[in-house]
Biopython code that builds the backbone (N, CA, C, O; Angstrom):
import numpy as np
from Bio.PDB.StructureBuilder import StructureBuilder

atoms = [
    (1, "UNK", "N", (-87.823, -152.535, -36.903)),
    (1, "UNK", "CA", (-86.896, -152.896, -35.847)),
    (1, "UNK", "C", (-86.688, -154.419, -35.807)),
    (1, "UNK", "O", (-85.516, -154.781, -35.703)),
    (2, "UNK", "N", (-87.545, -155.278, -35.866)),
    (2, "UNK", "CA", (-87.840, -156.653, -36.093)),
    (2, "UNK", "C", (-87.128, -157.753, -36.994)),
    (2, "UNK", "O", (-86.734, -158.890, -36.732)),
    (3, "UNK", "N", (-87.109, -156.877, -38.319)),
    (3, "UNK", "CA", (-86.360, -156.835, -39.467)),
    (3, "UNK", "C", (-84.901, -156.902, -39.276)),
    (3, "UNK", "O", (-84.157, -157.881, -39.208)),
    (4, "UNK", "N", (-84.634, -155.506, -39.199)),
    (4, "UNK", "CA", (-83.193, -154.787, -38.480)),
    (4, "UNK", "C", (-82.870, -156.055, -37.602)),
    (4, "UNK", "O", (-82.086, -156.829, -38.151)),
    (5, "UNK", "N", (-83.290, -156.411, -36.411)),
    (5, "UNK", "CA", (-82.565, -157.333, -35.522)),
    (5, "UNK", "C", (-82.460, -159.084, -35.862)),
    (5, "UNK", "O", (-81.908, -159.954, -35.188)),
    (6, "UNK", "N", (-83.240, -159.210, -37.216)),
    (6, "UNK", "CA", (-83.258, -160.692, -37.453)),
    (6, "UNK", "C", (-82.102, -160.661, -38.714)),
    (6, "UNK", "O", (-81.485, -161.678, -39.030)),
    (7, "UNK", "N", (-81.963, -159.745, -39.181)),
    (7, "UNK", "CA", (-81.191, -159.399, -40.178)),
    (7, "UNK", "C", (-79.732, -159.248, -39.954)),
    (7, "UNK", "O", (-78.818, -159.324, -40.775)),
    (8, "UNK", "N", (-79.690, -158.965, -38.366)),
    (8, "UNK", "CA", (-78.239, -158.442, -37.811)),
    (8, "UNK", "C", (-77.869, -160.220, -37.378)),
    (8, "UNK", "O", (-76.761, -160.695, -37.626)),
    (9, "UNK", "N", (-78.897, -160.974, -36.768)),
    (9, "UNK", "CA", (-78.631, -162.034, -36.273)),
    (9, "UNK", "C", (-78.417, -162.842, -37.076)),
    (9, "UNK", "O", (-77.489, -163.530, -36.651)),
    (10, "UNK", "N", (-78.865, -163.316, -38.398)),
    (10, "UNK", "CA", (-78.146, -163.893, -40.104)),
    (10, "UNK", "C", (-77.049, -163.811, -40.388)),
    (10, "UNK", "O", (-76.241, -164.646, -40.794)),
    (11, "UNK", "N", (-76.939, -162.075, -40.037)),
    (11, "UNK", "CA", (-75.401, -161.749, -40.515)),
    (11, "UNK", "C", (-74.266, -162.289, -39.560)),
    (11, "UNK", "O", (-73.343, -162.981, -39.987)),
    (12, "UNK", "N", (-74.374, -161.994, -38.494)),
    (12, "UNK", "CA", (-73.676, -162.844, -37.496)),
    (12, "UNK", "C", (-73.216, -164.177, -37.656)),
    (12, "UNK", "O", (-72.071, -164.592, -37.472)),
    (13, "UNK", "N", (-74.456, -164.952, -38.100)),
    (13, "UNK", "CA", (-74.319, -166.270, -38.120)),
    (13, "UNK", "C", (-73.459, -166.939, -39.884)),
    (13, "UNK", "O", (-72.800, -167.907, -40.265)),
    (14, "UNK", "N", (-74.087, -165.567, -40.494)),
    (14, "UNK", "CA", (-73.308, -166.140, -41.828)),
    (14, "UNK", "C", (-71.953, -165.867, -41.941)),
    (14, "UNK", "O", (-71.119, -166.682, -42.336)),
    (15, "UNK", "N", (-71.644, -164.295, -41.467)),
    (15, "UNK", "CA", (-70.877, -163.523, -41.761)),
    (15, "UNK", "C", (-69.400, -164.230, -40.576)),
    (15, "UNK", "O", (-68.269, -164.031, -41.019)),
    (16, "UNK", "N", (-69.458, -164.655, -39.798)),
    (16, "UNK", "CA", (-68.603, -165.420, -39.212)),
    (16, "UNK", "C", (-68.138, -166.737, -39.742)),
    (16, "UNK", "O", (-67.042, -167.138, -39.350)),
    (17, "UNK", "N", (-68.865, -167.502, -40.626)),
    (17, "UNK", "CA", (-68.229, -168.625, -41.033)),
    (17, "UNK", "C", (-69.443, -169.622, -40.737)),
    (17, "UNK", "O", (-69.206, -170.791, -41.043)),
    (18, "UNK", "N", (-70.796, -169.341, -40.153)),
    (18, "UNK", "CA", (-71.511, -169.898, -40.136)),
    (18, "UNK", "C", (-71.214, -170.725, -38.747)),
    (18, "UNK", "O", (-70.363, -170.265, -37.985)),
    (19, "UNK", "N", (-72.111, -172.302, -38.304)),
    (19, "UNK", "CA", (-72.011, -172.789, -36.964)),
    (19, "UNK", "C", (-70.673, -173.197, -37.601)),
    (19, "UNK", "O", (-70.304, -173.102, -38.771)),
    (20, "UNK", "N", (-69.955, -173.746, -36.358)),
    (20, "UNK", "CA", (-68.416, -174.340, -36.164)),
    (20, "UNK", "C", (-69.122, -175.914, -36.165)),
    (20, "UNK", "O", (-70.326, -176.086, -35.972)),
    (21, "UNK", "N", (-68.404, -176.729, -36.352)),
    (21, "UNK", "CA", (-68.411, -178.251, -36.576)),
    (21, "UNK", "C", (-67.319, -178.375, -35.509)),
    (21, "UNK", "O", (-66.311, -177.678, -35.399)),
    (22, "UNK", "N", (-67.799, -179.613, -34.586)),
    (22, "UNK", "CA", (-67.612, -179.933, -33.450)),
    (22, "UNK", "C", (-66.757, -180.981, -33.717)),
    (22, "UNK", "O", (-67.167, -182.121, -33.933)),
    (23, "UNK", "N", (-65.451, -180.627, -33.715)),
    (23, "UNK", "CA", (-64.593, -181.856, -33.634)),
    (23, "UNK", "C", (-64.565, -183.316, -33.208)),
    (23, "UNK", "O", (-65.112, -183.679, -32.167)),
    (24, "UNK", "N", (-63.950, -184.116, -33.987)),
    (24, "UNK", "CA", (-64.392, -185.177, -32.546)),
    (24, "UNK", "C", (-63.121, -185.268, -31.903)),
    (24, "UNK", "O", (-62.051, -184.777, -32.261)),
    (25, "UNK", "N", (-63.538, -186.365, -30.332)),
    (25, "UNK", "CA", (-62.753, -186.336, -29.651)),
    (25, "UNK", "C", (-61.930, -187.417, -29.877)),
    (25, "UNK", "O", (-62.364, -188.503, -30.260)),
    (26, "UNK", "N", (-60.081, -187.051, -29.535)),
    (26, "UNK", "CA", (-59.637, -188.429, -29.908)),
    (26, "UNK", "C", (-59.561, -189.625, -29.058)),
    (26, "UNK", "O", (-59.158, -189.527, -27.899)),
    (27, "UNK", "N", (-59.777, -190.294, -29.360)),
    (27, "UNK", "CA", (-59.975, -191.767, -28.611)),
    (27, "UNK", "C", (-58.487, -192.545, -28.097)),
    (27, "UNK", "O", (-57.836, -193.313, -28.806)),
    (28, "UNK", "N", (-58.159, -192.156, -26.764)),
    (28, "UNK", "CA", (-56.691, -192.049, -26.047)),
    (28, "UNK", "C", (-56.174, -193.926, -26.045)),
    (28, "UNK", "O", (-55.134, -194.557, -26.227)),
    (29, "UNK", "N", (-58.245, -194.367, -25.580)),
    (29, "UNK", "CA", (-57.653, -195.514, -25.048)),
    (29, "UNK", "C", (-57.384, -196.907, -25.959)),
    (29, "UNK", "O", (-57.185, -198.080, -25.642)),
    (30, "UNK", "N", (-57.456, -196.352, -26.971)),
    (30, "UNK", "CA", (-57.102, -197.533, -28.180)),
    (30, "UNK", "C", (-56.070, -197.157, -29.031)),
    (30, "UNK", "O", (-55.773, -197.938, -29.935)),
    (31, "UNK", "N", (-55.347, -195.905, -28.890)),
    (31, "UNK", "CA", (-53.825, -196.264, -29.253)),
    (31, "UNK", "C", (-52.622, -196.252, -28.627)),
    (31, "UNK", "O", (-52.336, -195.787, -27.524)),
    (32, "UNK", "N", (-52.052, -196.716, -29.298)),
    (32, "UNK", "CA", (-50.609, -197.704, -28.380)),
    (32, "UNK", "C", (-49.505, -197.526, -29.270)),
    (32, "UNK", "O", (-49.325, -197.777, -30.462)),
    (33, "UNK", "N", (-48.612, -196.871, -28.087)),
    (33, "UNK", "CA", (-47.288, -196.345, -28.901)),
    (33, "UNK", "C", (-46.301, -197.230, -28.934)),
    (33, "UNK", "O", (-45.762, -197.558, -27.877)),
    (34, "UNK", "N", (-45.970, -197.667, -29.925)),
    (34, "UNK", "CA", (-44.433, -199.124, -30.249)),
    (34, "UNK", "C", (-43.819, -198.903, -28.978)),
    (34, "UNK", "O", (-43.855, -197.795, -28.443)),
    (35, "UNK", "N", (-43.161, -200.060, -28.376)),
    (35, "UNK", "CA", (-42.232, -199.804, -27.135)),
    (35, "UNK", "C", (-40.821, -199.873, -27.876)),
    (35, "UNK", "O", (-40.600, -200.727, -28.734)),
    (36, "UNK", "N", (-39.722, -198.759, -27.426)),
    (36, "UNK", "CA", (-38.533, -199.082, -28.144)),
    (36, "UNK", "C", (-37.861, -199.970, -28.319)),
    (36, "UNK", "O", (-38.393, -200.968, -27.832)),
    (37, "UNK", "N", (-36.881, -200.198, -28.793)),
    (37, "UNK", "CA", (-36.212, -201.436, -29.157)),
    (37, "UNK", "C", (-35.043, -201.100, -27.579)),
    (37, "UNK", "O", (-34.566, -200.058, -27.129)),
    (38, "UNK", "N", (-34.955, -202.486, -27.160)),
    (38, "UNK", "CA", (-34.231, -202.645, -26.102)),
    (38, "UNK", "C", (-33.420, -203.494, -26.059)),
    (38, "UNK", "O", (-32.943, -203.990, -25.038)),
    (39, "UNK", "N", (-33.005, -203.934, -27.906)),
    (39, "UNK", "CA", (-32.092, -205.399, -27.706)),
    (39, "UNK", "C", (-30.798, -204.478, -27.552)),
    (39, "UNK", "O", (-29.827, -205.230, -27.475)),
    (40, "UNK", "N", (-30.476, -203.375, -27.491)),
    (40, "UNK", "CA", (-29.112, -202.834, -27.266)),
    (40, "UNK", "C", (-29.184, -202.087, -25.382)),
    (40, "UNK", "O", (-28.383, -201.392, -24.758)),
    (41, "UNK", "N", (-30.007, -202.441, -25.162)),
    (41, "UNK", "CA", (-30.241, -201.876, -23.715)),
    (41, "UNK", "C", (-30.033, -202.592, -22.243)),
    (41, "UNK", "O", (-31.096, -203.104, -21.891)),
    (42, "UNK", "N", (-29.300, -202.721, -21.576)),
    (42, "UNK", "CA", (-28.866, -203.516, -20.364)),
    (42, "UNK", "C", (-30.105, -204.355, -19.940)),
    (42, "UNK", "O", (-31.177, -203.847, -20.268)),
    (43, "UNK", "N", (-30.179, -205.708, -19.182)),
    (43, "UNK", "CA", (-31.343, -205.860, -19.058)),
    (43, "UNK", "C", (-31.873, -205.337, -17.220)),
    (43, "UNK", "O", (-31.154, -205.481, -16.231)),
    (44, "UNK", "N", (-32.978, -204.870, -17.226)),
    (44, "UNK", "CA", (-33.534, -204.445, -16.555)),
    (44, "UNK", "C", (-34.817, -204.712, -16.028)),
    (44, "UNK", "O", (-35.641, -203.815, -16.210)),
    (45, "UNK", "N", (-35.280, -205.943, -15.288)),
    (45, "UNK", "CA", (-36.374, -206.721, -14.900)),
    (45, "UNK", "C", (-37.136, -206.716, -13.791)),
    (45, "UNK", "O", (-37.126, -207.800, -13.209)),
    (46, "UNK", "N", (-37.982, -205.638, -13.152)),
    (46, "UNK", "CA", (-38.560, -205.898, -11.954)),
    (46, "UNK", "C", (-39.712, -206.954, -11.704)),
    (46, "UNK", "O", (-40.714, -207.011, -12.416)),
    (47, "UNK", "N", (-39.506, -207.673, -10.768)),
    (47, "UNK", "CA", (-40.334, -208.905, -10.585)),
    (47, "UNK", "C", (-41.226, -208.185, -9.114)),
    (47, "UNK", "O", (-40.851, -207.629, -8.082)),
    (48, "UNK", "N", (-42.476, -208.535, -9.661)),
    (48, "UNK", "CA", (-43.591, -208.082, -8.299)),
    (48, "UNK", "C", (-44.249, -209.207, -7.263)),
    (48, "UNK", "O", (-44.636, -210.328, -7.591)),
    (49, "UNK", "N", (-44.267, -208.846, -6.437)),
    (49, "UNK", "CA", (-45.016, -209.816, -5.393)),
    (49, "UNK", "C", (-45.702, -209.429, -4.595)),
    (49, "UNK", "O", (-45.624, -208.259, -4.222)),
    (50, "UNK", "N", (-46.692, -210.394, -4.026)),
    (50, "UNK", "CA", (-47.804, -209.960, -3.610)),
    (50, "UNK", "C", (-47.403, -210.109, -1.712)),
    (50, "UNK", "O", (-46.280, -210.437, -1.331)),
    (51, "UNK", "N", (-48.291, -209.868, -0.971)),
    (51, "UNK", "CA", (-47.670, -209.994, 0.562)),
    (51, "UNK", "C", (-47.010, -211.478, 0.825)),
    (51, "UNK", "O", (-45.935, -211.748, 1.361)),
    (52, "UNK", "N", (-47.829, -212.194, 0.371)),
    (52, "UNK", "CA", (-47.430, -213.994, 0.786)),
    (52, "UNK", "C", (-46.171, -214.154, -0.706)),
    (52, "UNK", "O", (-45.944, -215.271, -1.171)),
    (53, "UNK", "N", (-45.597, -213.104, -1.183)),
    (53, "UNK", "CA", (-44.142, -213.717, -1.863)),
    (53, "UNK", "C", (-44.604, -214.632, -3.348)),
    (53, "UNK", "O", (-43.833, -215.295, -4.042)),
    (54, "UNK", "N", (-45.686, -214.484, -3.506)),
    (54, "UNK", "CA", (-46.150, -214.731, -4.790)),
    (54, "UNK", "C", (-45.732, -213.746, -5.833)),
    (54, "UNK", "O", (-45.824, -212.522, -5.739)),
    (55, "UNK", "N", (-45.295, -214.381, -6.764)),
    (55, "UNK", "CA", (-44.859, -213.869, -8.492)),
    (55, "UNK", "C", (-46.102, -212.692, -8.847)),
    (55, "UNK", "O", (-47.090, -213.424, -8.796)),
    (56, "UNK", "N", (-46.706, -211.102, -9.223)),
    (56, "UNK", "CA", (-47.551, -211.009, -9.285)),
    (56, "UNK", "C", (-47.542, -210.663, -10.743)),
    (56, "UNK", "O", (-48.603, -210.736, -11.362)),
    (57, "UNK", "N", (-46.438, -210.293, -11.348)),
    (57, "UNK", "CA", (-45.827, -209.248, -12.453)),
    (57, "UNK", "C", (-44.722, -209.226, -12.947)),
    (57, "UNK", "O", (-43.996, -209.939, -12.255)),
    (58, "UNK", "N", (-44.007, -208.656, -14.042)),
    (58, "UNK", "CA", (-42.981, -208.163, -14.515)),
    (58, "UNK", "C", (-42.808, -207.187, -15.210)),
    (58, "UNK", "O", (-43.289, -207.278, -16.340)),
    (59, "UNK", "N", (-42.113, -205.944, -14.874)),
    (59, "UNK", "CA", (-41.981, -205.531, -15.871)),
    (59, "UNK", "C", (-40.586, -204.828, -16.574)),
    (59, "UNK", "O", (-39.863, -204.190, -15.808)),
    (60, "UNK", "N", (-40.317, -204.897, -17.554)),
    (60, "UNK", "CA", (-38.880, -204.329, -17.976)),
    (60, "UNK", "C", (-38.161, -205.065, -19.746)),
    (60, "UNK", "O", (-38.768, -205.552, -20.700)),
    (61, "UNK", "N", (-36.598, -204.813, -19.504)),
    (61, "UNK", "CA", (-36.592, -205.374, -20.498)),
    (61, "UNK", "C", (-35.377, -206.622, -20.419)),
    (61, "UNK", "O", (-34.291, -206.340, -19.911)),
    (62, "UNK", "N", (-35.553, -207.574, -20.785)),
    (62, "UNK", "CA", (-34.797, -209.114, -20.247)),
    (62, "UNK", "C", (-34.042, -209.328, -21.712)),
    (62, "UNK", "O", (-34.546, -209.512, -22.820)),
    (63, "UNK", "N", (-32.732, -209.243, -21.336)),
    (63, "UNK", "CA", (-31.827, -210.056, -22.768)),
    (63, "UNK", "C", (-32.723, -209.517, -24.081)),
    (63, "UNK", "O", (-33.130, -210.424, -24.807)),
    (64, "UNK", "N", (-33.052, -208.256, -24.440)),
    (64, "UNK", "CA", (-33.543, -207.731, -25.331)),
    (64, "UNK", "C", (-35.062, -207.697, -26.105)),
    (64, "UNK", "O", (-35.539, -207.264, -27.154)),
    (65, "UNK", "N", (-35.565, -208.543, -24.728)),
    (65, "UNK", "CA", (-37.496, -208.258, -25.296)),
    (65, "UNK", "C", (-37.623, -207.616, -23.828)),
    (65, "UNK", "O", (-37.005, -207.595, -22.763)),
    (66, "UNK", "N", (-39.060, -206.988, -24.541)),
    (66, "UNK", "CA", (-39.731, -206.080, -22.994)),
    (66, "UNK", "C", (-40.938, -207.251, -22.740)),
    (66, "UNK", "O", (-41.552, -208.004, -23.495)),
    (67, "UNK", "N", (-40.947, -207.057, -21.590)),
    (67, "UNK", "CA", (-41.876, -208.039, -20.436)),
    (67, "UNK", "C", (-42.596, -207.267, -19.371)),
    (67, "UNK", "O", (-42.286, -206.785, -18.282)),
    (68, "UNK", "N", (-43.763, -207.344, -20.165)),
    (68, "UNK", "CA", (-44.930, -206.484, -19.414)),
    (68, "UNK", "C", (-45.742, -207.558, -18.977)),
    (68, "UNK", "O", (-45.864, -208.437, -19.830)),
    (69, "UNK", "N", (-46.280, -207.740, -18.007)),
    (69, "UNK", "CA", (-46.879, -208.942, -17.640)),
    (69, "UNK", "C", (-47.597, -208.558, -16.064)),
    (69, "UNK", "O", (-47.010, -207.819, -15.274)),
    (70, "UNK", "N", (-49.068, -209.238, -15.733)),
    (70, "UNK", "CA", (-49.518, -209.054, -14.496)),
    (70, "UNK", "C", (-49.580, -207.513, -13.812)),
    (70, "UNK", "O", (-49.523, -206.416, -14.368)),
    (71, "UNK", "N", (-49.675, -207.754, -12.829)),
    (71, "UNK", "CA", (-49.578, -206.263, -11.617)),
    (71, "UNK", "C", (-48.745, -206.427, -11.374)),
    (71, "UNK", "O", (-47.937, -207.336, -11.563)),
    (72, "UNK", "N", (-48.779, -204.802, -10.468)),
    (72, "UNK", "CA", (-47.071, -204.032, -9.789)),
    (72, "UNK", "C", (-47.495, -204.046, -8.136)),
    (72, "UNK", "O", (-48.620, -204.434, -7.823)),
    (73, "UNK", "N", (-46.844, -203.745, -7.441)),
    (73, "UNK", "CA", (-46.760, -203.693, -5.944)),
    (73, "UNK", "C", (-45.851, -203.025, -6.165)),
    (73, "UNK", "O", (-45.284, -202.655, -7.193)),
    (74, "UNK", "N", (-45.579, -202.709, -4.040)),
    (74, "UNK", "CA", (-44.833, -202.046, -3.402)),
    (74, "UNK", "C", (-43.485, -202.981, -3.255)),
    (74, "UNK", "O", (-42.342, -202.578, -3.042)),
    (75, "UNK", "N", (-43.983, -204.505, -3.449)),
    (75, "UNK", "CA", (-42.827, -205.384, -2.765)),
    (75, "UNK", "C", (-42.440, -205.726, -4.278)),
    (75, "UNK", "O", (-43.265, -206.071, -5.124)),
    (76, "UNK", "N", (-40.783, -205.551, -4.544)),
    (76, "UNK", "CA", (-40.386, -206.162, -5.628)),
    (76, "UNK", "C", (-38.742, -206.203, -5.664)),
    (76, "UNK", "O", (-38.114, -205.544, -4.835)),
    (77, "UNK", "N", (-38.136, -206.916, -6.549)),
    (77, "UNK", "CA", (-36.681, -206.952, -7.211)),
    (77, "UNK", "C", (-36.337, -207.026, -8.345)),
    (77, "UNK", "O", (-36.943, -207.728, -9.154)),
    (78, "UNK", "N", (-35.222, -206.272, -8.669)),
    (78, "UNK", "CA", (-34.850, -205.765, -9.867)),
    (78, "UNK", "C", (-33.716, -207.405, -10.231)),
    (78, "UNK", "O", (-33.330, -208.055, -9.259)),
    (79, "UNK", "N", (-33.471, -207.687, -11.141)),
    (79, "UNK", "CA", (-32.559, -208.488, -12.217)),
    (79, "UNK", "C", (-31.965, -207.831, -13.135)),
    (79, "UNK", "O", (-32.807, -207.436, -13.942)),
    (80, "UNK", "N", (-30.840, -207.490, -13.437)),
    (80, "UNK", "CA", (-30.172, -207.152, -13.931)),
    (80, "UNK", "C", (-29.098, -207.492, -14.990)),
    (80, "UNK", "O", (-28.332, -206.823, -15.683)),
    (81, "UNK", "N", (-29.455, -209.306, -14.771)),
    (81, "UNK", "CA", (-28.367, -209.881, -15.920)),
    (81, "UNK", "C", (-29.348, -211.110, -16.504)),
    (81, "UNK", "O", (-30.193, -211.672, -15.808)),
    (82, "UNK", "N", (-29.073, -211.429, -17.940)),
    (82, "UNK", "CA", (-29.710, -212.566, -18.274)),
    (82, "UNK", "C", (-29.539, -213.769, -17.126)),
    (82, "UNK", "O", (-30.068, -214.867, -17.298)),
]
sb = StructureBuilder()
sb.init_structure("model")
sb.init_model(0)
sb.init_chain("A")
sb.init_seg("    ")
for serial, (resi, resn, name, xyz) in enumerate(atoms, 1):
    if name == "N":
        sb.init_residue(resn, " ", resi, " ")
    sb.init_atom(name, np.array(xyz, "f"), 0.0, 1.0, " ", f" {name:<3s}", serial, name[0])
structure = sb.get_structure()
């Protein structure tokens, strides 16, 4: 019986493909997807500020580069022309 059940448990383990190999996981926070090209794209610039009207951020795309810069808030304005 001993036999029989160590024999069934081999087969299991062989007869399936053996253990599975544990993928790895992919690592989200170190790649970075190209930002599109925006020199054909209107410009579009939100400027952030902080409560006291301080500059905090930007982000968008200005006369055809993108401008990621600083933090975002609740308080801000959009630009729309070079």
């Amino acid at each position: 019986m001993r036999t029989f059940l160590i024999g069934g448990l081999l087969a299991m383990a062989v007869g399936c493909g053996g253990p599975m190999e544990r993928e790895e996981e992919p690592n989200l926070t170190s790649q970075e997807a190209p930002l599109p090209d925006c020199a054909t794209s209107p410009t579009s610039v939100r400027t952030y500020y902080d409560a006291n009207n301080w500059v905090i951020g930007e982000r968008g795309c200005d006369c055809g580069d993108w401008i990621h810069w600083g933090q975002i808030s609740s308080i801000y304005d959009i630009r729309t022309s070079c």
